[in-house]
C-alpha positions in Angstrom: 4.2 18.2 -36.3 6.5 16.5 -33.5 8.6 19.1 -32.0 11.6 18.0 -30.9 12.3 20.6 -28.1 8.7 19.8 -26.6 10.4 16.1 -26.0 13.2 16.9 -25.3 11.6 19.8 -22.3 9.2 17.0 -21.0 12.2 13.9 -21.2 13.9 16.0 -18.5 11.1 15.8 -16.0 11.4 12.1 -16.7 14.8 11.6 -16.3 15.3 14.2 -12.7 12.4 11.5 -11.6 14.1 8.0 -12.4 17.4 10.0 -10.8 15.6 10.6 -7.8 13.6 7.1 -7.7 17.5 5.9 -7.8 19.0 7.4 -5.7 16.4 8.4 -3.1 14.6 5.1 -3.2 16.3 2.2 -4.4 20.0 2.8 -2.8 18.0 3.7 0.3 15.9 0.4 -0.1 19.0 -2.0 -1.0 21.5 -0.7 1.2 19.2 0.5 4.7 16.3 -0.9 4.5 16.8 -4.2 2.9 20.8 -4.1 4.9 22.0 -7.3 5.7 20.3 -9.2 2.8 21.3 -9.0 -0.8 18.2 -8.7 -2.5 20.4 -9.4 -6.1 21.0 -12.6 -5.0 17.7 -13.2 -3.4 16.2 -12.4 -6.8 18.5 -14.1 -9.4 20.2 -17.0 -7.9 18.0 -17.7 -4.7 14.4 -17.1 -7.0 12.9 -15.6 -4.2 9.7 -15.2 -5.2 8.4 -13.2 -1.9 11.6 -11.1 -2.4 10.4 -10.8 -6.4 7.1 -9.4 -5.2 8.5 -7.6 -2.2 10.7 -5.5 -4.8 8.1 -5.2 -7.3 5.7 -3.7 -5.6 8.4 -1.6 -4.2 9.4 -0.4 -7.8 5.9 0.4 -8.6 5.7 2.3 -5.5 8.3 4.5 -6.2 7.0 5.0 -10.2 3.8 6.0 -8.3 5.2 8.6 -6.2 7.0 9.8 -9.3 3.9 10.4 -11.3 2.5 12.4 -8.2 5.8 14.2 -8.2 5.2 14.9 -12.1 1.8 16.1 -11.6 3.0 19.3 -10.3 4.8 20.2 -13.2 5.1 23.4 -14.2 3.7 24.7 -10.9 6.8 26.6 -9.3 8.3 29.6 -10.6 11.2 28.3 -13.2 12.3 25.6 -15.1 15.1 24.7 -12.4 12.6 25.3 -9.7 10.4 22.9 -11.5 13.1 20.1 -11.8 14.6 20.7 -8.1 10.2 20.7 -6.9 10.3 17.1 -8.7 13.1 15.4 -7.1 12.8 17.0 -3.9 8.4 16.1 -3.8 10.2 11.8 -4.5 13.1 12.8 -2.0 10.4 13.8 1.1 7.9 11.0 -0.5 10.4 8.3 0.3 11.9 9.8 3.3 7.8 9.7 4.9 7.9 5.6 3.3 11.0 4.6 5.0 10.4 6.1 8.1 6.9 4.4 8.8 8.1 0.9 7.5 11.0 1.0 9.8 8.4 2.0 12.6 6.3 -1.1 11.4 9.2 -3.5 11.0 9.7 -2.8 14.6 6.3 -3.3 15.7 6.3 -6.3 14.7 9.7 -7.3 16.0 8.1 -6.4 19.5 4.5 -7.6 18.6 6.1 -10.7 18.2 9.3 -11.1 20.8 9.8 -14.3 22.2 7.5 -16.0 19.8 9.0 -18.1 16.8 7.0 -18.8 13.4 5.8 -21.6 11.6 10.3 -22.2 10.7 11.0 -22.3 14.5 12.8 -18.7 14.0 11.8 -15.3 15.8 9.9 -13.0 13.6 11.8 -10.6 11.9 10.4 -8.2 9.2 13.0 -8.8 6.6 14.2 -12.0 7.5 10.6 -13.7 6.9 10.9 -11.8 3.2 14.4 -12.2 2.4 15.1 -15.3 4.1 12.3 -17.8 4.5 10.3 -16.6 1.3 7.1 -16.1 3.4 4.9 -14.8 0.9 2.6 -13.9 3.0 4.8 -11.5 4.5 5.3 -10.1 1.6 1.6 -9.3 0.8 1.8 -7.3 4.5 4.4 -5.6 2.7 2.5 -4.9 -0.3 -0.7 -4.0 1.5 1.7 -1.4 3.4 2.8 0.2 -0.1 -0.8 0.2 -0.9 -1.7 2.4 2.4 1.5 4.3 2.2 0.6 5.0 -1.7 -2.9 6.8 -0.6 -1.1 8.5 2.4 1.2 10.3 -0.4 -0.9 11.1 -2.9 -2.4 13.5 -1.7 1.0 15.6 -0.1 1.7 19.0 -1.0 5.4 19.3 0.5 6.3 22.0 -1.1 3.0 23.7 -0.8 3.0 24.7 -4.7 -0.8 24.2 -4.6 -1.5 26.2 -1.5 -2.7 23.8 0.4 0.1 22.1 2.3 -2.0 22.3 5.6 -4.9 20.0 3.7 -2.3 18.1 1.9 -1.0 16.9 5.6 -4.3 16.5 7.1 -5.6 14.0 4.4 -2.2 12.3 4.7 -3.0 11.7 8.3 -6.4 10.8 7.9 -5.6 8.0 5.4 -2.8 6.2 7.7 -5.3 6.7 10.4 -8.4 5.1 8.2 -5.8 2.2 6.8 -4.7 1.1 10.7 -8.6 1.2 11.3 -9.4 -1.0 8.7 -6.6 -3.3 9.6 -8.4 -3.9 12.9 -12.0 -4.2 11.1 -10.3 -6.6 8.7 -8.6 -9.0 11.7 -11.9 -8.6 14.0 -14.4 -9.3 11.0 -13.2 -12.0 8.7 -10.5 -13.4 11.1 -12.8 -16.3 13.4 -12.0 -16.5 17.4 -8.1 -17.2 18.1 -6.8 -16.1 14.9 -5.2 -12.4 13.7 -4.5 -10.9 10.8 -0.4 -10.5 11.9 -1.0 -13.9 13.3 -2.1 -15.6 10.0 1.1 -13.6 8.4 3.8 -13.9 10.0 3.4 -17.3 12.1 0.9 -19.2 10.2 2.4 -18.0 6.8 -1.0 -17.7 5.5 -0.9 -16.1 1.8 -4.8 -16.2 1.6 -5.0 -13.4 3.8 -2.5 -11.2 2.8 -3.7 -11.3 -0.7 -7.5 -10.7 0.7 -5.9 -7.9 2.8 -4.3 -6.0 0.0 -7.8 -6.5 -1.8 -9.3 -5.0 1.3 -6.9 -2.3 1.9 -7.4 -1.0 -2.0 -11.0 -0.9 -2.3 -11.8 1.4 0.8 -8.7 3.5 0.2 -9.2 3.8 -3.2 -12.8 4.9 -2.7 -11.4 7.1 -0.2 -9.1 8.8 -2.4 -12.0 9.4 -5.0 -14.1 11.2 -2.2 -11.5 13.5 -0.4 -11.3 15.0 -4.4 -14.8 15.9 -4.2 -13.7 18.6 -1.2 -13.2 21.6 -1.5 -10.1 23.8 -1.5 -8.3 24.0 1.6 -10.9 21.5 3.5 -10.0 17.4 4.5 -11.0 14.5 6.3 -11.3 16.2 9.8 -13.3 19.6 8.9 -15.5 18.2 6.5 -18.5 17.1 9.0 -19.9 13.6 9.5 -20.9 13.5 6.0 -17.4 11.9 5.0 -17.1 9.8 7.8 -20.7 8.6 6.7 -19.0 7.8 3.1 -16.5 6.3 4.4 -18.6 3.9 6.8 -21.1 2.9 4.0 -18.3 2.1 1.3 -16.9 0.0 4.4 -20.5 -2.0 4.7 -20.7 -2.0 1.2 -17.9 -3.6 0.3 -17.9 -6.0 3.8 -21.3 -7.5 2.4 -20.4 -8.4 -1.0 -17.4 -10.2 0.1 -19.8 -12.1 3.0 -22.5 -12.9 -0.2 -19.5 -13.7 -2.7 -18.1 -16.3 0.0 -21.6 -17.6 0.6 -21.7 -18.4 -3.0 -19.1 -19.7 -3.3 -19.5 -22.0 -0.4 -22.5 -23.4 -1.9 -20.8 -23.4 -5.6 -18.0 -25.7 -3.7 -20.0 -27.6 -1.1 -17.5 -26.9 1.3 -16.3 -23.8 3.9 -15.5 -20.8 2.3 -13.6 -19.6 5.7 -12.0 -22.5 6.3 -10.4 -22.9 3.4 -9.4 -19.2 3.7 -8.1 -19.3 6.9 -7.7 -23.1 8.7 -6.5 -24.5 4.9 -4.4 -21.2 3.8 -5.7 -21.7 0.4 -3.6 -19.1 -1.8 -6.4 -19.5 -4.4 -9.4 -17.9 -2.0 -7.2 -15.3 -0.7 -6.8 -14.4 -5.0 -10.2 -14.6 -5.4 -10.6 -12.4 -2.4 -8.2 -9.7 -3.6 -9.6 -9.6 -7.4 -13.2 -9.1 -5.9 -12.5 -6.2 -3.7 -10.3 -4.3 -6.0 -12.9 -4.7 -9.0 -15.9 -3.7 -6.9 -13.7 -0.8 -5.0 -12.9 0.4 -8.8 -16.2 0.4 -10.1 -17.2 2.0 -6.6 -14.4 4.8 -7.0 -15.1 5.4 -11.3 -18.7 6.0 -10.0 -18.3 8.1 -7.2 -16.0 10.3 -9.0 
C-alpha cells in the first residue's frame, strides 16, 4: 500500500537538499568561483565542451555530497533538526570544496607565473576552462572533484555519529593520500622533462588528465572501501602500518596492470604505448587509461569490502 505521507516525509529531505545544492553550490559556483565568465553562455551559445564537463562533473559533485548529506537522516533529535542537519552537512561540504579549489586555482597561477601555454596566454585556472576550452584542464578539474568527493565522504560535521574527531582525520588522510599520488602519478608514468600540470595546462594534453582521473578513482576508491573496515572512533593515522600497507599494495597493484595493459597494447599496435600517451596527446589512450583503472579499482573495492 503506498502511503502518501511516507512520500511526502521523505520528498522534504529531497527538496531541503536540491535547496541547499542551489543555493550553497551553484550560486557560489556561478557567481565566485566561476566570476568573471558566464558559464550560460559558455555552455549554450559558445558549446564549450570543457566548460560542459567542467559543470557536469561539478553538478554530480554536489548530488554526491547530497546523498552523504541524506545518509544521516533521521540521526538528530527532530524532524527540523533533521532538515536544518541536511542543508547545513551540503552548506559546510561546499564551503570545505570552494575553499581548497580556490587554494588550487592559485597554485597554479603561481606554479605557473611568467609562463604562457600552448595559446601564448598566462595560465589561469578558469580562463584555460572557460576561455580556451582546454579540456585537459578540465579533467584536472574533475580529478580534483574526484579527490575532494573522497575527502567528504567520510565528514561528520555535525558529529551526529559520534565520531567527528575520525570523520576529520580520514578527511585529512585522503587529501593527503590524493596529493601523494599526484606526485607518484607525474614521477611514474610522466618520462624525463615532462609533468603532470605541465602536460595540462601548457601542453593541453587530455590523455593525461583522463588517465589521471582514472588514477585518482581507483586508489581512492579502494581507499574508501578500506577506512570502512575500521573500527569506531579509529582512522588512517592510528590504525598501524597495516593500512598504509593496503594502501601501498592497491598502489602496486593497480601501477602494474596499467604497465602490462600498455605493454599489450603496444604490441597489439606495433607502436609506443607512451608516446602516443604523452608526446602524441592521443585523447583515445588517455580513455582507455581512465576506463581500465576505474574498472580494476571497482572490482578491487567490491572485493575488498
Amino acid at each position: 500500500m503506498i502511503h502518501l505521507d511516507i512520500i511526502a516525509y521523505d520528498l522534504s529531505y529531497v527538496a531541503v537538499a536540491f535547496f541547499a545544492i542551489y543555493f550553497t553550490g551553484w550560486v557560489i559556483y556561478t557567481r565566485y568561483a566561476a566570476s568573471g565568465y558566464s558559464v550560460v553562455t559558455e555552455i549554450f551559445e559558445k558549446r564549450n565542451m570543457a566548460a560542459g564537463l567542467e559543470v557536469a562533473a561539478f553538478l554530480a559533485l554536489e548530488f554526491l555530497l547530497a546523498v552523504n548529506a541524506l545518509r544521516g537522516e533521521a540521526m538528530a533529535v527532530s524532524y527540523i533538526r533533521d532538515l536544518e542537519a541536511v542543508f547545513v552537512t551540503i552548506l559546510l561540504s561546499n564551503i570545505c570544496f570552494f575553499s581548497l579549489r580556490g587554494l588550487i586555482s592559485l597554485y597554479i597561477k603561481s606554479h605557473f607565473k611568467g609562463q604562457k601555454d600552448s595559446h601564448g596566454e598566462e595560465v589561469r585556472y578558469n580562463n584555460e576552462i572557460f576561455v580556451q576550452q582546454n579540456l585537459a584542464a578540465t579533467f584536472f578539474s574533475i580529478s580534483f572533484m574526484i579527490l575532494m568527493y573522497f575527502v567528504i565522504q567520510k565528514e561528520d560535521f555535525l558529529a551526529l555519529e559520534g565520531s567527528s574527531q575520525a570523520g576529520v582525520m580520514n578527511m585529512l588522510g585522503t587529501f593527503i593520500s590524493g596529493v601523494v599520488l599526484l606526485w607518484v602519478y607525474s614521477m611514474v608514468f610522466m618520462p624525463k622533462g615532462h609533468t603532470v600540470l605541465n602536460e595540462l595546462f601548457l601542453d593541453n594534453n587530455p590523455a593525461v588528465g583522463m588517465s589521471l582521473c582514472g588514477f585518482l578513482f581507483a586508489n581512492l576508491f579502494v581507499q574508501s572501501k578500506i577506512i570502512l573496515m575500521l573500527e569506531d572512533g579509529a582512522h588512517m593515522f592510528n590504525s598501524g602500518w597495516v593500512i598504509a600497507a593496503y594502501f601501498v599494495s592497491i598502489l602496486l597493484f593497480l601501477m602494474a596492470v596499467r604497465f602490462i595493459f600498455g605493454f599489450l597494447m603496444g604490441r597489439v599496435a606495433k607502436g609506443c604505448y607512451h608516446e602516443q600517451f604523452v608526446k602524441a596527446d592521443n585523447p583515445v589512450i588517455g580513455m582507455l587509461d581512465m576506463v581500465l583503472l576505474i574498472s580494476c579499482g571497482h572490482m578491487l573495492g567490491v572485493i575488498i569490502y
